[in-house]
Structure formats: structure tokens, C-alpha cells
N, C-alpha and C positions, 0 to 999 in steps of 0.2 A: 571722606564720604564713601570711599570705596571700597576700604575696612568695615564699614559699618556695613553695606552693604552683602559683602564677602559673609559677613560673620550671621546675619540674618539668613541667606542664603541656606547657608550651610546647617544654619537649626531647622532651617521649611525642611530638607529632604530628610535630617534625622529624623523630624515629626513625623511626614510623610511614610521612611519606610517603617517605623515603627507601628504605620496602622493598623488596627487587630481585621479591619475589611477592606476587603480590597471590590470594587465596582469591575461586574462580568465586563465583556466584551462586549461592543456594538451588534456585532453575530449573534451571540451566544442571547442576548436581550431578545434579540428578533428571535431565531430560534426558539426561544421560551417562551416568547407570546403566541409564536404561531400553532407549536404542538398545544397548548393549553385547549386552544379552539379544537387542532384538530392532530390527537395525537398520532403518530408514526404506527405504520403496521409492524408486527416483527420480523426481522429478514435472522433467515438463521446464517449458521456459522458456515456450512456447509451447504451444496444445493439440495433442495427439494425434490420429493419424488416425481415430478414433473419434467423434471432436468436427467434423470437419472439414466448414462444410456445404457443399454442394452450388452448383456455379458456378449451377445455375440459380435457386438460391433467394436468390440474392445481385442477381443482375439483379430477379427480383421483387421485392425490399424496395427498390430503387433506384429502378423504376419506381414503386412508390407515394409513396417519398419525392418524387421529382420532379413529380408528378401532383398531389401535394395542394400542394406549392410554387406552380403554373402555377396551379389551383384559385384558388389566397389571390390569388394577384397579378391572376389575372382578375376577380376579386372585389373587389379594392381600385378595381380602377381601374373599374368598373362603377358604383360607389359613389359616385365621384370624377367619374364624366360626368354621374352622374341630379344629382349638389348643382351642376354648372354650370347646369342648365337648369331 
């Protein structure tokens, strides 16, 4: 009985993955019924002009980054002259 079983088995999942459709996801169903009603806005790839900041606030984050960079490095090496002497 257990062969017989083994061997039935074994035809269900050939059957199975040979099927030409496959049934979406539990997600993907909801999903589909819900945009149907009420489809998604479009979100782009990139941010909106809304988001978009300002050239001079990009120079100011630059200039700090660069400033506490220069900061370490003159610091390191301050550190580095007082342990020579």
C-alpha cells in the first residue's frame, strides 16, 4: 500500500508542476482587487520637485562635511607632533 501510495504521490507533483497556471498569491489577489477599485498614484523613481533641496543647502552640508574632515585630520596630526616631543 505504501508503493502504491509513493507512486501516486509522485504523479500528483509531476502533474502539479507541469501546470501551464499557476494561482497568484493571497497578496497579490488582495492587491488586485484593491487597486481595481482604487488604483495606486504614481510615485516616481526619483524625488519630486517638492522634495528637491536647494543648491545652497547642499554646498552647506558639504562645507561642514569637509570642515570637520580638515578638523580630524588637523587633530590627528596635532596629536602626532605633541607624542614626537
Amino acid at each position: 500500500m505504501s508503493e502504491q501510495d509513493d507512486g501516486e504521490r509522485e504523479f500528483d507533483l509531476k502533474w502539479a508542476d507541469a501546470a501551464a497556471h499557476t494561482e497568484p498569491s493571497a497578496r497579490a489577489r488582495m492587491l488586485a482587487a484593491r487597486w481595481r477599485e482604487n488604483p495606486p498614484e504614481p510615485v516616481p523613481f526619483r524625488s519630486g520637485p517638492d522634495r528637491v533641496a536647494s543648491p545652497r543647502s547642499s554646498w552647506v552640508s558639504t562645507t561642514i562635511v569637509l570642515g570637520c574632515v580638515a578638523a580630524v585630520i588637523l587633530l590627528l596630526g596635532y596629536t602626532r607632533f605633541r607624542a614626537q616631543y
